[in-house]
N, C-alpha and C positions, 0 to 999 in steps of 0.2 A: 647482743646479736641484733642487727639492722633487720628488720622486716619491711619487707615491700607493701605499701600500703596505697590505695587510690582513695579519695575524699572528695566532696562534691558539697556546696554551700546553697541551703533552702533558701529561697529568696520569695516576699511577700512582694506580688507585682498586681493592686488595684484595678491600677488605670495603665492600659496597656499603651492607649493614645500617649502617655507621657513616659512611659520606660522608669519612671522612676519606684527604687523597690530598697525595702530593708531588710538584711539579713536575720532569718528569726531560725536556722538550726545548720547540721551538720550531719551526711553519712558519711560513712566508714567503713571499709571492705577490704580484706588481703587477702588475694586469691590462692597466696602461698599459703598459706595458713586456715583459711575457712571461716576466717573473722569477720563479722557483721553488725556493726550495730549504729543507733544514731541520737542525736540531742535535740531537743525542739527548746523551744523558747515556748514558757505558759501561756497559758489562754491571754491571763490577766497582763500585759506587755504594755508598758507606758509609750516606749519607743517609738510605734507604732501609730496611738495617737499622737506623736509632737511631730512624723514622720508626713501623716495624713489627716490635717486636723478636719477634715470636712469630709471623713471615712464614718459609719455606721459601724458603732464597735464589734454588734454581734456578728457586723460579715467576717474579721478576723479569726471572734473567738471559734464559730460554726467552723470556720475552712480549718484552722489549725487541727480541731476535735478526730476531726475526719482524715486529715491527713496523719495526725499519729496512730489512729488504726492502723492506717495502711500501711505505716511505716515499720509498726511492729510485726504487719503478715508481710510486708517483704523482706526485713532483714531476716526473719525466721528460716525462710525458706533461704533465701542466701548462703546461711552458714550449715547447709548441707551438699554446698556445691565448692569445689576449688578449681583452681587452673585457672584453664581458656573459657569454663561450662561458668564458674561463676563472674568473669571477666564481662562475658558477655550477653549475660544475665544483667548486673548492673548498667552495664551501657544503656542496655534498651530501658531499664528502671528511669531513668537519671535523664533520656535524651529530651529533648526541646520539646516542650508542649502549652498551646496555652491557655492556660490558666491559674488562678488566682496564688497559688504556689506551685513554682518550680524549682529546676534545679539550676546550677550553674556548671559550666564544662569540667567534666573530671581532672584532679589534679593528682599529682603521685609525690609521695615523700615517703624517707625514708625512717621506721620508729624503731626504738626499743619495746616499747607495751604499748599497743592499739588504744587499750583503752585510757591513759594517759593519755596519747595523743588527742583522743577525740576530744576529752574535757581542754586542752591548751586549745585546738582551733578552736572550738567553741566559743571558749575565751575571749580568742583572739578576734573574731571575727560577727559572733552575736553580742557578748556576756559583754566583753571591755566597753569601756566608755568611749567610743571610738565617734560616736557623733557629738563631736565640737560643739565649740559655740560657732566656731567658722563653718563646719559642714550642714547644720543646721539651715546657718545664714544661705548657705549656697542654697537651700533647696525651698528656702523661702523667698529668694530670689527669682529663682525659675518658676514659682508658682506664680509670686505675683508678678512678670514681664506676660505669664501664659493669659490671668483676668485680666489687665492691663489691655492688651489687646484685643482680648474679647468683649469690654464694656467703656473701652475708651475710643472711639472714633477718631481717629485725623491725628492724632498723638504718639509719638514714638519715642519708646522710653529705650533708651538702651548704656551701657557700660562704658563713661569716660573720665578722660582724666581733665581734673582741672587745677588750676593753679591760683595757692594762696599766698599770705606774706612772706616776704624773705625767700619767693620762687621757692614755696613747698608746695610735692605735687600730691593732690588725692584723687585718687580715684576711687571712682562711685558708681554702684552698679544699675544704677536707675535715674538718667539723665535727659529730659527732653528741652528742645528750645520753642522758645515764643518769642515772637518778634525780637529777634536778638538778644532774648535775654533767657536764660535756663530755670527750669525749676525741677527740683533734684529730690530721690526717693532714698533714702540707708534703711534698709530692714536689718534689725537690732533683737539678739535672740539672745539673754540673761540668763543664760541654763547653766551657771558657773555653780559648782560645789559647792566652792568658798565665799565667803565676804569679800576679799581682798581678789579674786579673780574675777568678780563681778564689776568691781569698781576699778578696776586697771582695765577693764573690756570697754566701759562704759566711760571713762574721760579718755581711753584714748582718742574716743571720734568725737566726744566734748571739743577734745584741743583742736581738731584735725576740722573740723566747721569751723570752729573759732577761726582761724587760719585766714580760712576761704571768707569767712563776714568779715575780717577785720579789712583783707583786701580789696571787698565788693567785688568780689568773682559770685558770693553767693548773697541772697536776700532771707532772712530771717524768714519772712512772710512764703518765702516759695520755694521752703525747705522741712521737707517732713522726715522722721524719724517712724516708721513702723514697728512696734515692740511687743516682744513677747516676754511676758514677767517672770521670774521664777517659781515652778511648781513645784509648791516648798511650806513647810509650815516653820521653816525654822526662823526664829527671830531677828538673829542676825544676817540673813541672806536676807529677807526682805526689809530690813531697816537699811539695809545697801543700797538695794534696790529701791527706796524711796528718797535715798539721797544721790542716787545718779536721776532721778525723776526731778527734785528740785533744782539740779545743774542744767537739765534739761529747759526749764522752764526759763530759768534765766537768760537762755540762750534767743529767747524768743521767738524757737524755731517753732514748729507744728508738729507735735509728737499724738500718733492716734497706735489704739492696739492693732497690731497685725491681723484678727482676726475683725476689725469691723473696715471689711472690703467696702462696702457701700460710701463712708467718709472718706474713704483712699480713693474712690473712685470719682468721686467730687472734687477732693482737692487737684487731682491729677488731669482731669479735663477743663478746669475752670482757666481762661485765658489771663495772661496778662497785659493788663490796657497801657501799661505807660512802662519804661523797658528800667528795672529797678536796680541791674548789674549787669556788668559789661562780660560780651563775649569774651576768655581768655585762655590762650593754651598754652 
């Protein structure tokens, strides 16, 4: 039997100036039924710091703490209400408010057992491994265009495409010009499970720079790699990881960690005096 269910995803939102937020639970309600109930994500959440690396952890763990009280006295009382009374009971639970955890707009699906469902969105939605190494990247990106602008004067870095040997095009999410010539930013997130997903993430933009130096579209010297290592104690993941770091070095690019802003923030405003690669689209 299908039961009508509505669901709503907890979302940790910091920095409200930025909109940027990660899914850390799930509630769960069938008004047909009187069903109530919800999943958080622990205190202890890695996510979270790779999410917000310049977040104070206890602000998470404190908010969570607090918000699973309340979560357990609202669903409590929930599953003493059905119909239209617990319908709209959750709404007003669930509506837009801000701070540091909210909800997102109720959604409805159809289950066999509630509470199956709630562990699959969970799942789906907090639990799964859903931030990439690409999603990751994206939100390393948008952080660092945000410092970029805030600690670089006169420079504007922004997302283009440019062209290497053999008219192959890459596009780069961090590209500024100087006097006719670009110096270009790849923020590189190594969060790969495996060995072999690390090191297929890692020469593909090996080759994809190679490209761009072999054709002089790009310069060694005024090309940085911003990287984040793997949080990992396992052997082989960071013996990977040290050998896409040796390819790197070869490349004679500028590879700094993504957390030390201050060197990124140097290499990024420092001008170039004599034009080392040609404008190319």
């Amino acid at each position: 039997m299908n039961i009508l269910c509505h669901y709503a995803i907890v979302r940790f939102m910091p920095f409200l100036e930025t909109e940027e937020f990660a899914n850390v639970g799930i509630i769960l309600f069938s008004p047909h039924t009187g069903y109530a109930d919800y999943k958080l994500a622990p205190k202890r959440f890695g996510r979270v710091s790779q999410f917000f690396d310049d977040l104070d952890g206890k602000l998470y763990n404190n908010a969570i703490d607090t918000f699973c009280q309340e979560m357990q006295r609202v669903t409590e009382l929930g599953q003493t209400l059905y119909g239209k009374e617990q319908l709209s009971y959750f709404k007003e639970v669930t509506r837009l408010r801000e701070s540091l955890l909210r909800f997102g707009e109720l959604r409805t699906i159809a289950v066999d057992n509630p509470d199956q469902a709630l562990d699959k969105l969970y799942e789906h939605y907090v639990g799964r491994a859903f931030v990439t190494k690409e999603y990751r990247e994206e939100l390393m990106v948008k952080a660092l265009k945000r410092d970029l602008r805030k600690h670089v004067n006169g420079v504007a870095f922004k997302q283009q495409m440019l062209v290497g040997e053999f008219d192959t095009e890459v596009t780069l999410p961090l590209v500024a010009t100087f006097n006719d010539s670009y110096k270009a930013i790849k923020p590189m997130a190594f969060n790969q499970p495996k060995p072999m997903n690390l090191l297929e993430h890692g020469e593909k933009w090996i080759r994809r720079i190679k490209r761009l130096i072999n054709a002089d579209t790009v310069s060694p010297e005024q090309f940085l790699f911003a990287v984040e290592g793997p949080n990992s104690k396992d052997r082989a993941l960071n013996s990977a990881y040290g050998d896409i770091k040796d390819q790197l070095a070869r490349l004679n690019v500028n590879v700094l960690p993504f957390a030390d802003k201050q060197e990124i923030f140097r290499f990024a405003r420092t001008e170039i005096k004599e034009p080392i690669f040609t404008l190319r689209s």
